[in-house]
LUMNU-805117 format. One record per residue (C-alpha): residue number from 0; residue in one letter; chain; x negated, y, z. Coordinates in Angstrom, 2 decimals, decimal comma. Each point is the difference from the previous one (the first is absolute). Example, Ala and Ser with C-alpha at 12.3 -4.5 7.8 and 13.67 -1.06 7.14 Angstrom:
<atoms>
- num  residu  chaine  xx  yy  zz
- 0  a  A  -12,30  -4,50  7,80
- 1  s  A  -1,37  3,44  -0,66
</atoms>
This chain:
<atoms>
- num  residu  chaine  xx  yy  zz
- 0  x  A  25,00  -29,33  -10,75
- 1  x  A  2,96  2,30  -0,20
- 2  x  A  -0,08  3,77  0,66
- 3  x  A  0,03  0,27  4,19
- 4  x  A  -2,72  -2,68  0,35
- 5  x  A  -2,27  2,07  -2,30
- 6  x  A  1,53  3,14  2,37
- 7  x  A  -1,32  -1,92  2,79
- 8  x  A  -3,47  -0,92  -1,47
- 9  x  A  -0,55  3,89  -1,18
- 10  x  A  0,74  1,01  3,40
- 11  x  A  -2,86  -2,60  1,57
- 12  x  A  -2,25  1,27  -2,47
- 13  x  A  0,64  3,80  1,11
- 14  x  A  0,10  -0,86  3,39
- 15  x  A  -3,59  -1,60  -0,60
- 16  x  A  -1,06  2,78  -1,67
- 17  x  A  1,17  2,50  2,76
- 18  x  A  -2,12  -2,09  2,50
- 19  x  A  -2,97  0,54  -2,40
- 20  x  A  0,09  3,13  -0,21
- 21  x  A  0,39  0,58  4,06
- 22  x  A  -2,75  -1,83  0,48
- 23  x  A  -2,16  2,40  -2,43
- 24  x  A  0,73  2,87  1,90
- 25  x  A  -3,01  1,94  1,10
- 26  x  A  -0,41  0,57  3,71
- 27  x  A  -0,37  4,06  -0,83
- 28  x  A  3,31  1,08  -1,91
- 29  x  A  0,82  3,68  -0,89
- 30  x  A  0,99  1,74  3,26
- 31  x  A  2,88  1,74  -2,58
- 32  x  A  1,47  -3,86  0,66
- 33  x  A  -0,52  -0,51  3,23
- 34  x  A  1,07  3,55  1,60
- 35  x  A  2,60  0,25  -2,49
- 36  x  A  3,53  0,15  2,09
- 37  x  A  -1,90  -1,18  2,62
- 38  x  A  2,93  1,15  2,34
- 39  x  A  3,40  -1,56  -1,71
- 40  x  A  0,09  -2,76  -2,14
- 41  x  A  -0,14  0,23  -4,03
- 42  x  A  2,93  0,60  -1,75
- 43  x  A  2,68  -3,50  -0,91
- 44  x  A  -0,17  1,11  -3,36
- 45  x  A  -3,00  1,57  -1,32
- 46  x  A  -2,22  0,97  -3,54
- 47  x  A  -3,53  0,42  0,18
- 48  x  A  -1,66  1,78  -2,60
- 49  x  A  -4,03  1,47  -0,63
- 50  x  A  -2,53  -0,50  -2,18
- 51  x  A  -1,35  -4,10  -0,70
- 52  x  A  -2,78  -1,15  2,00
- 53  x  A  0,93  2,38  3,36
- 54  x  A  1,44  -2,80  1,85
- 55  x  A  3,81  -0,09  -0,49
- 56  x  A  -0,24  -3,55  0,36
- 57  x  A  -2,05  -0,05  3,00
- 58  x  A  2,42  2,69  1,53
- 59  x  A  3,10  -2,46  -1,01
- 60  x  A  -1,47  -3,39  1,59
- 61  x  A  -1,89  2,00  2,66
- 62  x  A  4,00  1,41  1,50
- 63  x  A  1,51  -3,31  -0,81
- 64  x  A  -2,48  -1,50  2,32
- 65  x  A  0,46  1,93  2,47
- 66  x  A  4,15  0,59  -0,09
- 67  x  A  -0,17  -3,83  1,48
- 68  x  A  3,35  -0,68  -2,15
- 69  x  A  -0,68  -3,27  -2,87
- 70  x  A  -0,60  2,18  -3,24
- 71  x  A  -1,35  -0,98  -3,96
- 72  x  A  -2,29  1,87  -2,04
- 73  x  A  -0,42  -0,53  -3,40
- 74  x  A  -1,05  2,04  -3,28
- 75  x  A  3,02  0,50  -2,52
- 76  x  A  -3,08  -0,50  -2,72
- 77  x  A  -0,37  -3,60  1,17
- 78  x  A  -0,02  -1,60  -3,42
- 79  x  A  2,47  -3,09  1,26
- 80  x  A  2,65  3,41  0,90
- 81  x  A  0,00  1,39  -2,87
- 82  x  A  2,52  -2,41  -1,31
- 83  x  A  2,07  -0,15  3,07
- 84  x  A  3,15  2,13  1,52
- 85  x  A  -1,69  2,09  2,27
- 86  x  A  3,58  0,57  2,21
- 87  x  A  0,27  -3,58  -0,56
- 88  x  A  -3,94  -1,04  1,59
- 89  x  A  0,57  2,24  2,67
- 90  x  A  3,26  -1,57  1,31
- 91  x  A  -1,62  -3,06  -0,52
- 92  x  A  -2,58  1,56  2,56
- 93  x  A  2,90  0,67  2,30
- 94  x  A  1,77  -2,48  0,02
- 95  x  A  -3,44  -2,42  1,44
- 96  x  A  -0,05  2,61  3,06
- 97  x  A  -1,51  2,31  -0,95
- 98  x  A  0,40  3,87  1,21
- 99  x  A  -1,82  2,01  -2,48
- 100  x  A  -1,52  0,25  -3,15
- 101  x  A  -2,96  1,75  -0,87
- 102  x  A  -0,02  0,58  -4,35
- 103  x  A  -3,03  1,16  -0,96
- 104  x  A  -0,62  1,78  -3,71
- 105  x  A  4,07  0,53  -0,14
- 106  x  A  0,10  1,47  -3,13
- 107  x  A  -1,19  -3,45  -1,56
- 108  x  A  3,23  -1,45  0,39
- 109  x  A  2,72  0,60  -1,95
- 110  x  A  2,97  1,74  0,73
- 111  x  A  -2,09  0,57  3,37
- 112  x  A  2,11  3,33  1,27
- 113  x  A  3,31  -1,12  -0,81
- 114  x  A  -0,80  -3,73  1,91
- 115  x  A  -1,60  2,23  3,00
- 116  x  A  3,53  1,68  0,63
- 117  x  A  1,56  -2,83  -0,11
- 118  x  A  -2,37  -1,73  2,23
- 119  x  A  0,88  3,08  2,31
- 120  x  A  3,56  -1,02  -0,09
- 121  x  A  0,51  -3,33  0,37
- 122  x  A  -2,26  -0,52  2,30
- 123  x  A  0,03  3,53  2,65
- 124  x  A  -1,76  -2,56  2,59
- 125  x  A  -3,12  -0,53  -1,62
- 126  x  A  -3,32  2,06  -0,56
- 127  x  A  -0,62  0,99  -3,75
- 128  x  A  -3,45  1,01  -0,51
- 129  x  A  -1,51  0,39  -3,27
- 130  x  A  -3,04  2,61  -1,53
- 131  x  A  -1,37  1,13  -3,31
- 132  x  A  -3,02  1,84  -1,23
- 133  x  A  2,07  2,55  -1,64
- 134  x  A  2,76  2,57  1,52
- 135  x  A  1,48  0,17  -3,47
- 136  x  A  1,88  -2,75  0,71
- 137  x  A  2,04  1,40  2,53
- 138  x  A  0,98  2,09  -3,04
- 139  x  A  0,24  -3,11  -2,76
- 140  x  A  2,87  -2,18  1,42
- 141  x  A  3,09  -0,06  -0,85
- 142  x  A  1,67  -0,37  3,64
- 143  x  A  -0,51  2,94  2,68
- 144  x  A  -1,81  -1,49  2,85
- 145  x  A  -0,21  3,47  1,88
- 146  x  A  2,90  -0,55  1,95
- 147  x  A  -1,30  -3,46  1,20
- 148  x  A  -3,98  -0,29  -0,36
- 149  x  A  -2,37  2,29  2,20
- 150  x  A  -3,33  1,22  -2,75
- 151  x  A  -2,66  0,24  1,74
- 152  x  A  -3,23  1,01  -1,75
- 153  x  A  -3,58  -1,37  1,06
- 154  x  A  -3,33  2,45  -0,28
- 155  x  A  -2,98  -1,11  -1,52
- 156  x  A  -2,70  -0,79  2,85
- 157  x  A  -1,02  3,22  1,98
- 158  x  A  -3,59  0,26  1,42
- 159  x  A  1,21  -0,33  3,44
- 160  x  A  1,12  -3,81  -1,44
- 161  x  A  -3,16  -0,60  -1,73
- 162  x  A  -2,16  0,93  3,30
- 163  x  A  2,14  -2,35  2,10
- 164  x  A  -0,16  -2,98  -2,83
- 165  x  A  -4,15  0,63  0,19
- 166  x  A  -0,63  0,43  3,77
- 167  x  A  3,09  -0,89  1,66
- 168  x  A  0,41  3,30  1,52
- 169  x  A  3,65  1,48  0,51
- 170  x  A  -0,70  3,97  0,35
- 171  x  A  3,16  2,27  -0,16
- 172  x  A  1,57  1,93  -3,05
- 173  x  A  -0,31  3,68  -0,70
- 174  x  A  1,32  2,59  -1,72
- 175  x  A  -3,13  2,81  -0,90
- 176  x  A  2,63  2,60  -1,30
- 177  x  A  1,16  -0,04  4,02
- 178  x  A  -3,45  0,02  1,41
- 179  x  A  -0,46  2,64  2,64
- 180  x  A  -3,54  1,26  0,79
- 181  x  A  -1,64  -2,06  2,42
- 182  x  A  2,48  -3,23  -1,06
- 183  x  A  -2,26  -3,06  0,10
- 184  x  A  -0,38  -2,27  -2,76
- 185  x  A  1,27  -3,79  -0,52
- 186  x  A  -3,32  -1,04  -0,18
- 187  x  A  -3,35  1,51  0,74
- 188  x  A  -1,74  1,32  -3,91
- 189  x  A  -3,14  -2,40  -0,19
- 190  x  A  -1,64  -0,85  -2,76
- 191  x  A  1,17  -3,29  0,05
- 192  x  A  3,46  1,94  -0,35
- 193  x  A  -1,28  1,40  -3,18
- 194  x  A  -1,19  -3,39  -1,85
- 195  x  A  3,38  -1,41  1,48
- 196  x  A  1,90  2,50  -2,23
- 197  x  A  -2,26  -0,34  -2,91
- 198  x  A  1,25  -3,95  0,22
- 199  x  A  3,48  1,06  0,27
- 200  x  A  0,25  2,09  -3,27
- 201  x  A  -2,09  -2,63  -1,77
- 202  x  A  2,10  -2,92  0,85
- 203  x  A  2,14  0,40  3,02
- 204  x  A  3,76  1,37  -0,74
- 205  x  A  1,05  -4,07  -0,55
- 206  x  A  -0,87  -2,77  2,16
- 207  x  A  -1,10  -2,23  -2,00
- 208  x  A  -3,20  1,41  -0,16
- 209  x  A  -0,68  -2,27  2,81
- 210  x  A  -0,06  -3,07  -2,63
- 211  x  A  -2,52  1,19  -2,18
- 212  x  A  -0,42  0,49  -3,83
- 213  x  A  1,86  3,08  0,68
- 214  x  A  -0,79  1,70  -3,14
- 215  x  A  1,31  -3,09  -2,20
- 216  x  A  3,04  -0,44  2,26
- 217  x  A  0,89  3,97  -0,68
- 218  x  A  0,08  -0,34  -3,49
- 219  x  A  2,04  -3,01  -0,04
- 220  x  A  2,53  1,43  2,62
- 221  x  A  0,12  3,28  -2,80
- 222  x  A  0,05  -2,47  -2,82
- 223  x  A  3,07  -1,99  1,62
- 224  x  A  1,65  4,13  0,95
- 225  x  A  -0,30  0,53  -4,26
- 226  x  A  1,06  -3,31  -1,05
- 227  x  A  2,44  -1,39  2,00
- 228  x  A  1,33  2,76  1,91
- 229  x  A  0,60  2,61  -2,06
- 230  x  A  1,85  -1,91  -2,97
- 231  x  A  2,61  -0,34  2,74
- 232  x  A  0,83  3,53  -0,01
- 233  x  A  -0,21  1,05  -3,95
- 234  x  A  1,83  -1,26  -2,15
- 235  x  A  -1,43  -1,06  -3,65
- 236  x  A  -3,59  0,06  1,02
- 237  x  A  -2,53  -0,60  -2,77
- 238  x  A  -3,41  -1,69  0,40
- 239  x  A  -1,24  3,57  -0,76
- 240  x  A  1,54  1,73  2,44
- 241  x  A  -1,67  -2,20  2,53
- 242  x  A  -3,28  0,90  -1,76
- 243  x  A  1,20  4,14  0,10
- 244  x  A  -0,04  -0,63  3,59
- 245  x  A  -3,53  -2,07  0,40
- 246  x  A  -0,63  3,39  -1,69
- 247  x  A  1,55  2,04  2,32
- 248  x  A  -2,47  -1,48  2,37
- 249  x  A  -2,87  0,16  -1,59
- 250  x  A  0,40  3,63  -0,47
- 251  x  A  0,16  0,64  3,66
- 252  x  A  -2,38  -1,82  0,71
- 253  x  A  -2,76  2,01  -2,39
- 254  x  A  1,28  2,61  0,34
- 255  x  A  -1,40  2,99  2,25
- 256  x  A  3,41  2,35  -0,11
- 257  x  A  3,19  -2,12  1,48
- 258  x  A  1,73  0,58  -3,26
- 259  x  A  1,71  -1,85  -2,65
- 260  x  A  -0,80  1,37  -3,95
- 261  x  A  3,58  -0,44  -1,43
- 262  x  A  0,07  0,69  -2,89
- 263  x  A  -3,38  -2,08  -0,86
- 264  x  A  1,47  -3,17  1,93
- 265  x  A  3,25  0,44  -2,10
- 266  x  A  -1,75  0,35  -3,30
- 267  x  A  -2,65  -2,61  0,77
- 268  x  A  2,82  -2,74  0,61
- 269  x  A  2,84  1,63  -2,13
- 270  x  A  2,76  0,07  3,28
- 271  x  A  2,04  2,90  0,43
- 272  x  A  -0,53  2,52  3,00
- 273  x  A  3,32  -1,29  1,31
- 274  x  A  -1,45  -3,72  -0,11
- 275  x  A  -2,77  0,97  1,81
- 276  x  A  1,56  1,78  3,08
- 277  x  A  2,52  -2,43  0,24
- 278  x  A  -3,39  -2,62  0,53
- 279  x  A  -1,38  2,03  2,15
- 280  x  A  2,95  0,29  2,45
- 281  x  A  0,47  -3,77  -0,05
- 282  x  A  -4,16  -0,17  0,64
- 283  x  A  0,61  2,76  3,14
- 284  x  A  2,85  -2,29  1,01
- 285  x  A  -1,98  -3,38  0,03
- 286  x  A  -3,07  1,61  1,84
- 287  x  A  -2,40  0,15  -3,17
- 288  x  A  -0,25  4,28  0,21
- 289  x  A  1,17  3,06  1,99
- 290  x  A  0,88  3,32  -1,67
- 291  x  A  0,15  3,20  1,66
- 292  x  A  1,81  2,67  -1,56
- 293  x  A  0,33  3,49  0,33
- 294  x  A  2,07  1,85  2,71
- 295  x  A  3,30  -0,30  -1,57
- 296  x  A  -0,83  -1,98  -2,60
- 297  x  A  3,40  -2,46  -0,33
- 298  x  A  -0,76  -0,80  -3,48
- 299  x  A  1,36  -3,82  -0,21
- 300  x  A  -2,85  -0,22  -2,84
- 301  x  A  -3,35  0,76  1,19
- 302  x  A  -3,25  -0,79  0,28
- 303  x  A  -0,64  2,00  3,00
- 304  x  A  -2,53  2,70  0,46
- 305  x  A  -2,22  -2,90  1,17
- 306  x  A  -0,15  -3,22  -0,02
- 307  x  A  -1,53  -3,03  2,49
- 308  x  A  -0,29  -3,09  0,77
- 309  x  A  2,44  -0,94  2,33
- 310  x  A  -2,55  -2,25  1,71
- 311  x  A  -3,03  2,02  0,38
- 312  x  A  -2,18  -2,85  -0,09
- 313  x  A  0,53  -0,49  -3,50
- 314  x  A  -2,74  2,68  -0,51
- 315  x  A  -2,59  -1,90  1,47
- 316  x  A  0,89  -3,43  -1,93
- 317  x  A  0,01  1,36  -3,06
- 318  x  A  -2,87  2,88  1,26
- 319  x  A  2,16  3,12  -0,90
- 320  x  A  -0,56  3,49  1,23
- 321  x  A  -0,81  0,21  4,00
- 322  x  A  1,97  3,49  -0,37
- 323  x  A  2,87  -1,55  -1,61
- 324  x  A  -0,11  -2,60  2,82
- 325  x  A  -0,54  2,69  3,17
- 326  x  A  3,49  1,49  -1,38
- 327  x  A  1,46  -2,90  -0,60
- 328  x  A  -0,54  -1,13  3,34
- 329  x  A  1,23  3,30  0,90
- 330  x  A  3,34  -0,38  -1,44
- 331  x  A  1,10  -3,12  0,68
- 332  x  A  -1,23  0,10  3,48
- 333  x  A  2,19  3,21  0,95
- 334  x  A  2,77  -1,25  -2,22
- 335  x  A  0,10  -3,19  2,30
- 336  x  A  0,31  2,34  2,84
- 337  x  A  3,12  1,79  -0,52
- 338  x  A  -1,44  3,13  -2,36
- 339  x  A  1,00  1,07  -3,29
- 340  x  A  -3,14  1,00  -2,41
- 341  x  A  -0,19  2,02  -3,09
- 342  x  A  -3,07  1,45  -1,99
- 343  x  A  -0,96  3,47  0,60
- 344  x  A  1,27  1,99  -3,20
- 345  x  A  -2,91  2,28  0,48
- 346  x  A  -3,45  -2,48  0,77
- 347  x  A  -1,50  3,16  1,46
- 348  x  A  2,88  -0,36  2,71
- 349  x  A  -1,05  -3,61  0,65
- 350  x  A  0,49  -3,39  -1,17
- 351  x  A  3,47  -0,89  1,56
- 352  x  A  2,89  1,69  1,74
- 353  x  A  2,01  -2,50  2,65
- 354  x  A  2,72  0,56  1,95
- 355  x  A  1,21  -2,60  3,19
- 356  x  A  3,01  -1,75  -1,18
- 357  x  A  1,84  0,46  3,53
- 358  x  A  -1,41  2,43  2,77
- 359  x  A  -2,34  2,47  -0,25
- 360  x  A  -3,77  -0,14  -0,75
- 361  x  A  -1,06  2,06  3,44
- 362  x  A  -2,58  2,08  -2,35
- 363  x  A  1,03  3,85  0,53
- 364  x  A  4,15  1,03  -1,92
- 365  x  A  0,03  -1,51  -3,14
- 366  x  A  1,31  -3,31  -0,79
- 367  x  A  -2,78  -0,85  -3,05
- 368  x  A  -3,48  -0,08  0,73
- 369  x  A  -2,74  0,01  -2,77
- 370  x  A  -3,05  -1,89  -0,19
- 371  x  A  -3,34  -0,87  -1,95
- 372  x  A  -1,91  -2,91  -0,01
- 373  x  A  -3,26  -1,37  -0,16
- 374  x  A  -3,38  -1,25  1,44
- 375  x  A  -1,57  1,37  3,22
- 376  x  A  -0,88  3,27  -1,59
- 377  x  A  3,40  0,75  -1,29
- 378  x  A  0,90  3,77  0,73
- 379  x  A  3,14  1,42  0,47
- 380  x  A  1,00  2,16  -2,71
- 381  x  A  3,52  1,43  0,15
- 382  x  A  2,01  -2,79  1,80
- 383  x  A  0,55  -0,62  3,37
- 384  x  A  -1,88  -3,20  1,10
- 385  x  A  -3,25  -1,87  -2,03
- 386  x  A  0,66  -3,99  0,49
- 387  x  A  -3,93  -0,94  -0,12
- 388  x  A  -1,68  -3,45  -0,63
- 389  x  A  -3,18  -1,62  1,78
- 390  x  A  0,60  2,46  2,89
- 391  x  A  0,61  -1,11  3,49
- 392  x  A  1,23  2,67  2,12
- 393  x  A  2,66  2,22  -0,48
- 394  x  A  -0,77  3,71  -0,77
- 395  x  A  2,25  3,21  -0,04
- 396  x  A  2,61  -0,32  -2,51
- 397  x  A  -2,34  -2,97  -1,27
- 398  x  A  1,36  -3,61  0,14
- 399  x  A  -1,78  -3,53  -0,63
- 400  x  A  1,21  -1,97  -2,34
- 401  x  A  -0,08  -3,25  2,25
- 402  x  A  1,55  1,64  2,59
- 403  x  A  3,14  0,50  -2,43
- 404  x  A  -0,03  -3,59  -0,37
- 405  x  A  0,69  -0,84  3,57
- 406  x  A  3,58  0,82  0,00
- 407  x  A  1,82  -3,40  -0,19
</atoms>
């Protein structure tokens, strides 16, 4: 069988695979997918990136679908790829009739960015789509796709998602920093709200809670973000600094103060600083943590003056601190909406200090707001607004935390 007839047979076998996978889809997919561009039609050329196990893929077949043009999907870490001329599979594709390919897991293949400009060029008449868990690819190849790829970046799930995946209900964004007195709410504060939201920050910021075993399916999506991702992006990686960082995860996870021990981790697995905060940017970069820093703080080195899971779930898998998770939560969710967030220098000002990215934040002259978090008894102190948990209404200068989650 020579090399186009085992082309040909690959492409079958995708194609079969594609239809698989369509026919898996759940009937409830995150309304981030469905509403997304819902006025023009995705981008010809396109990278997807976000965290594993949000529903890239989903996102990918779901537009594909819908664009009614004749489109492949397929993951570049297809074992029977790996082998294979990725430039060379996909005109392959092309040349059978097809319009578009969908490459899942780019960074698998090699020579992946270089191949995707080229795609762009020889062929300026077909859609390019491809994704990856990890926007430190954009920054790893060696051709710039900036000119000729669109990055868009997909959220984990919001509450507002998880609601409409468990009762089907559709109820309207919000943004609580531009709530007026007397504004009503997305949804009417029940208790049924309540347990809803205790469900989402247990298990609901990926779909595929909806399969089950979600506990054992977290842990092997973070094993797979450690072992296969990460070796991608530093170079000479040792067995033991793939342990540092089981480490590094551990330690947030016991620990009741967001904070890394340097030194200690540095002495305890004999790794320079340097080594250290170069892992930790590549685990930041492939979704495994978040740091916050200071205001100011542009240190390329750091450790931040906290540190989180960047999936806030992760607490309640591997049963961390619920404080550590409420400001997790916190973070991520007003970093997904367009705000910058530092920690407070002074914790007697607050917990964090956030700024919108574009705009203004509506809340009296100064750009930066501060703000403390905590349960349903939180006070004030010196900042401006308390984010509380297991509250349902809105109070003054109080906000709920699920009501922050309703803003994508």
């Amino acid at each position: 069988m020579d090399n186009t007839e085992n082309l040909l047979e690959l492409i079958e076998n995708l194609k079969t695979i594609m239809e698989r996978k369509l026919a898996a889809m759940p009937q409830r997919i995150r309304l981030w997918t469905t509403e997304f561009n819902s006025k023009n039609k995705l981008p010809k050329n396109m990278i997807l990136t976000g965290l594993r196990g949000i529903g890239k893929s989903t996102f990918l077949l779901h537009h594909a679908n819908q664009s009614g043009k004749k489109m492949l999907y397929f993951s570049a870490d297809n074992p029977r790829l790996t082998a294979l001329n990725l430039y060379d599979v996909i005109a392959a594709v092309f040349m059978q009739g097809y319009e578009g390919v969908i490459i899942d897991e780019v960074h698998f293949a090699r020579n992946w960015s270089a191949q995707l400009k080229s795609l762009y060029d020889d062929y300026p008449d077909r859609y390019v789509w491809a994704s990856d868990s990890s926007a430190l690819v954009l920054r790893s190849g060696t051709a710039d796709l900036s000119r000729r790829y669109v990055f868009v970046h997909m959220p984990i799930m919001s509450f507002r998602e998880f609601l409409y995946i468990e009762t089907g209900e559709v109820y309207n964004t919000i943004n609580p920093f531009k709530m007026k007195k007397g504004d009503s709410l997305p949804v009417k504060p029940e208790a049924s709200i309540l347990d809803l939201f205790e469900k989402y920050k247990t298990y609901g910021t990926r779909p595929f809670y909806t399969e089950g075993d979600y506990e054992s399916r977290s842990l092997a999506v973070l094993d797979k973000t450690l072992n296969s991702d990460v070796p991608f992006f530093v170079p000479q990686i040792t067995e033991d600094n793939i342990r540092l960082m089981s480490a590094v995860v551990g330690s947030l996870s016991m620990s009741s103060i967001p904070r890394l021990q340097v030194r200690s981790l540095c002495a305890d697995w004999n790794v320079s600083a340097d080594k250290l905060y170069q892992l930790l940017e590549v685990m930041e970069a492939v979704g495994v943590v978040r740091i916050i820093r200071y205001p100011n703080d542009t240190k390329a080195k750091s450790a931040g003056a906290k540190l989180f899971f960047a999936d806030p779930c992760l607490y309640s898998v591997l049963q961390g601190s619920a404080g550590n998770m409420r400001e997790a939560f916190v973070t991520v969710l007003l970093q997904e909406s367009g705000y910058t967030v530092n920690a407070c220098k002074n914790e007697t000002d607050g917990d964090f200090v956030i700024m919108k990215n574009t705009g203004t934040l509506n809340l009296g002259n100064s750009p930066k707001i501060k703000i403390e978090v905590g349960g349903k008894d939180k006070v004030l102190k010196q900042s401006d607004l308390v984010i509380r948990d297991n509250t349902d209404y809105p109070a003054d200068k109080a906000i709920p935390l699920w009501l922050l989650a309703m803003g994508w």
